[in-house]
N, C-alpha and C positions, 0 to 999 in steps of 0.2 A: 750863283747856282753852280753847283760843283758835281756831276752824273756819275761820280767814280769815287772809295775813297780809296786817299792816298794812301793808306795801307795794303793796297793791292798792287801799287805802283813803287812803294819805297824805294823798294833795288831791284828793280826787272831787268837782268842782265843781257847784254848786247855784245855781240861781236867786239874784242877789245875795250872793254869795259863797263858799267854801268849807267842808268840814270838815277839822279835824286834829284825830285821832286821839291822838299822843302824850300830849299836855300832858294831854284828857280822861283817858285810861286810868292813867297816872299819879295824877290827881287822886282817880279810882272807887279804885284800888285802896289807897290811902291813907285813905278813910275807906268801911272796911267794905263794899268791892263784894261783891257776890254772882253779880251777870250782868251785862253789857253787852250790848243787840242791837241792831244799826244796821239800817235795812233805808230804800230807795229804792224805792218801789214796789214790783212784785213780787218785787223783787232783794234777798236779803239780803247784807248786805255784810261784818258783821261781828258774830263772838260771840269772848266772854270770861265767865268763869265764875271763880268763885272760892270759897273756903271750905265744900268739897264738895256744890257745887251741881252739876246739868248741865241739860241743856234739856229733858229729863224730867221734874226737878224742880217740884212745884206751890209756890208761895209766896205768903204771905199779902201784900195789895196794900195791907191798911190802910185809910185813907181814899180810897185811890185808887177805891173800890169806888162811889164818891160817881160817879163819870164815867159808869157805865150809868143812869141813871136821869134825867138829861135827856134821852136819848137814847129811852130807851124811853117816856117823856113823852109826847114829837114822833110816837113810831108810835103811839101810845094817842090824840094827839089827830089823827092823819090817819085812826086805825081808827074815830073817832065815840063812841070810849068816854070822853073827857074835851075839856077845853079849859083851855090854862096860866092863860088868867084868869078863870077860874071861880072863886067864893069857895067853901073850904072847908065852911063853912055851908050849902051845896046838899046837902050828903050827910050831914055830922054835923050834926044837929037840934040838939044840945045846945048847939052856937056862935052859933046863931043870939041867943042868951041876951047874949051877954058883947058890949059897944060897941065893942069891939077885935076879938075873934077875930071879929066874923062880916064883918069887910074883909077880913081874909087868905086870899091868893087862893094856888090852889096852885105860879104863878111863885113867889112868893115863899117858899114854903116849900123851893122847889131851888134858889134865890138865897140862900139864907139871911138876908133882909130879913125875914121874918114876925113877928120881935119879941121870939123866944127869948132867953133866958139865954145862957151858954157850955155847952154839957155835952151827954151824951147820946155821949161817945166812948169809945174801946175798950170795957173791962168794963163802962160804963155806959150801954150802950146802952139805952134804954127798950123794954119792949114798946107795941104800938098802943096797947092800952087806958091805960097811964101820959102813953105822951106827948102821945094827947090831952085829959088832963086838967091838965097841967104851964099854968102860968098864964104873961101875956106881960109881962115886962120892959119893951118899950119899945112905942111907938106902930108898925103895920105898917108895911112902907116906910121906915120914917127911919131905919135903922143896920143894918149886914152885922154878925153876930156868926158868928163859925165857930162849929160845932158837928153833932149829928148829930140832935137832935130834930126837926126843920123834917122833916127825910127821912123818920122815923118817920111821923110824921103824912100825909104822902103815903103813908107804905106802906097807911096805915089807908085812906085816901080811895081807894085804887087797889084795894087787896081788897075793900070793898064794888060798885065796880064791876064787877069781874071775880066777883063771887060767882057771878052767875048762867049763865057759862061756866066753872063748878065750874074756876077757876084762881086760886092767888095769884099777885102783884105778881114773883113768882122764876119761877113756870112761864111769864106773858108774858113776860120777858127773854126768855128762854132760845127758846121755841117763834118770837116774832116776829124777836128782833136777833141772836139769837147763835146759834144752830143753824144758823141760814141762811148766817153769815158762816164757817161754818167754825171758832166760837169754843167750847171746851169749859171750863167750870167744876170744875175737880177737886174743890172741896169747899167748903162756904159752913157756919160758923159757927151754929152754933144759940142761941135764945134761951130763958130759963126757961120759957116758955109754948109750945116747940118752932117757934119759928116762924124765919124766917131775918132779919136785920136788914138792912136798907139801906145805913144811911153805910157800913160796915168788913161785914171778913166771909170775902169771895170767895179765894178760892186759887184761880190760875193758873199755870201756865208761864211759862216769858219768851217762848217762840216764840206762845204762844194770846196774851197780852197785847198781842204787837205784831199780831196776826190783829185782834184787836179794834182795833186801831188805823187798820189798813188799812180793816175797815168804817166805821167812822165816817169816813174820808177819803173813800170813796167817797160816801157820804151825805153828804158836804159842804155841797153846796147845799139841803137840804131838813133842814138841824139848827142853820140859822141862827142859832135863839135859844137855843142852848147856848151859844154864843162871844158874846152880848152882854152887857156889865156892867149894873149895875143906877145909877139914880140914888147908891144909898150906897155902891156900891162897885164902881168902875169895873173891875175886873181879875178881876171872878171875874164866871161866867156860870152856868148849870146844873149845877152837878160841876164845872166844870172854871175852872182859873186863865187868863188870858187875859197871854199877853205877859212878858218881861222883860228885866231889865237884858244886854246883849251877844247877845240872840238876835234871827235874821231876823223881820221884819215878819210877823206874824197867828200866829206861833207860838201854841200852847194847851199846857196837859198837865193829867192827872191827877197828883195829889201823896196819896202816901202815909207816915207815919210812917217814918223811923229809913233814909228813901233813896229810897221807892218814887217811883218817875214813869214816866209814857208822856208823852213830847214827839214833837206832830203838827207841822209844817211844810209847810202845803196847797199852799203856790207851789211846793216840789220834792216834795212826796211821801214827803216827809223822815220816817221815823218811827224814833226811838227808844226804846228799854226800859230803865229802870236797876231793878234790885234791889239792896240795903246792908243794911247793921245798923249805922248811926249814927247818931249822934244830932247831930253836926258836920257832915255831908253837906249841901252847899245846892246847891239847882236853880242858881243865878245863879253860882256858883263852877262847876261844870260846863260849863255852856252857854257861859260866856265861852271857855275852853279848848277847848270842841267847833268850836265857828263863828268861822270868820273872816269878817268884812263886806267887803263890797266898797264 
């Protein structure tokens, strides 16, 4: 199903250069597209679908799920409920114990600097009470390890905060960023302990995905420290990947497993959605075929 033709999209010109369509939609549908959506603002410009999907469709985002949660951070720390460099150990007593955990601050646990292991992904998600007991690897600050425990552990620091406005860390998303945005969650993942997990989880639309995209472009200027790298690891910020190889200048996305990304482009308002099922799929293979530079 394609709601747009690419004749209307061929070379729709962008702040520092163009898009083309072909070479990308070639590339998507070659390794495991599911959706394509392009949108300009409040313009959408282009959909494409594949392997019985449609824009009805909810699909899992994967790690992409990582990208609300800096965000919702940023409203948590303008609502007076936290501050990104608060050390963990303000809230869980028992860190205050350990010469490591009680520096790790809760930046660093959505930078993924806090000193974790690799782990804590898909089926291995931890519940709160696991991943704050999982011990730290390295020293806080000195190395970005991907993974999902860092998030876990904010989920714990963020439900005790919101205890006493009987909310978890999923009813603020929802009530403060994404209600308001027009953004609906078809379904989010449960954990042994029924609780909902952070990193992975959420099911969206491709059209709520790029909804969600358009908020946080809105909120651009006040989600500044979502788009900044960390001393270990220049290219990733809160959730989200900062930059890459053939895409325009301040580009960001969410990256999910086996294709998922949202690519934001703040100088044009540029926002794309890709849903796949490969495991061959790469951001930087796409985006070079999406953008041409000027």
């Amino acid at each position: 199903m394609q709601a747009l033709s690419l004749v209307a999209l061929e070379r729709s010109f962008m702040s520092g250069g163009a898009i083309e369509t072909e070479a990308a939609l070639a590339y998507a549908r070659n390794h495991g597209l599911r959706a394509l959506a392009i949108a300009r603002g409040d313009d959408l410009l282009l959909e494409e679908y594949g392997d019985g999907v449609s824009r009805q469709t909810s699909h899992p985002l994967y790690s992409g799920t990582k990208s609300f949660w800096g965000v919702a951070a940023l409203y948590a720390q303008r609502d007076g409920l936290l501050a990104l460099d608060e050390p963990v150990a303000e809230t869980i007593e028992v860190w205050r114990d350990d010469p490591w955990k009680r520096r790790v601050t809760l930046r660093m646990l959505l930078s993924l600097t806090a000193g974790f292991a690799f782990g804590g992904l898909g089926a291995a998600v931890p519940t709160y009470a696991r991943a704050l007991n999982m011990p730290l690897r390295d020293e806080p600050g000195s190395r970005f390890t991907y993974g999902g425990i860092g998030f876990q552990v904010f989920g714990a620091v963020f439900a005790r905060k919101l205890a006493a406005r009987r909310q978890t860390p999923h009813d603020y998303l929802r009530a403060r960023v994404l209600e308001p945005g027009s953004v609906r969650v078809a379904d989010w993942r449960k954990l042994s302990d029924g609780t909902h997990p952070l990193p992975t989880g959420a099911f969206l639309t491709p059209l709520d995905w790029l909804e969600y995209g358009r908020v946080v472009l809105r909120e651009r200027a006040s989600l500044g420290p979502c788009f900044e790298g960390s001393q270990a690891n220049a290219r990733y910020g809160l959730g989200w990947w900062l930059g890459a190889p053939g895409a325009p200048d301040g580009l960001v996305y969410a990256s999910g497993s086996g294709g998922q990304a949202l690519y934001l482009v703040p100088s044009s308002k540029m926002i794309v959605v890709h849903f796949g099922k490969s495991s061959s799929y790469r951001h930087e293979a796409l985006l070079k075929r999406l953008f041409t530079l000027g």
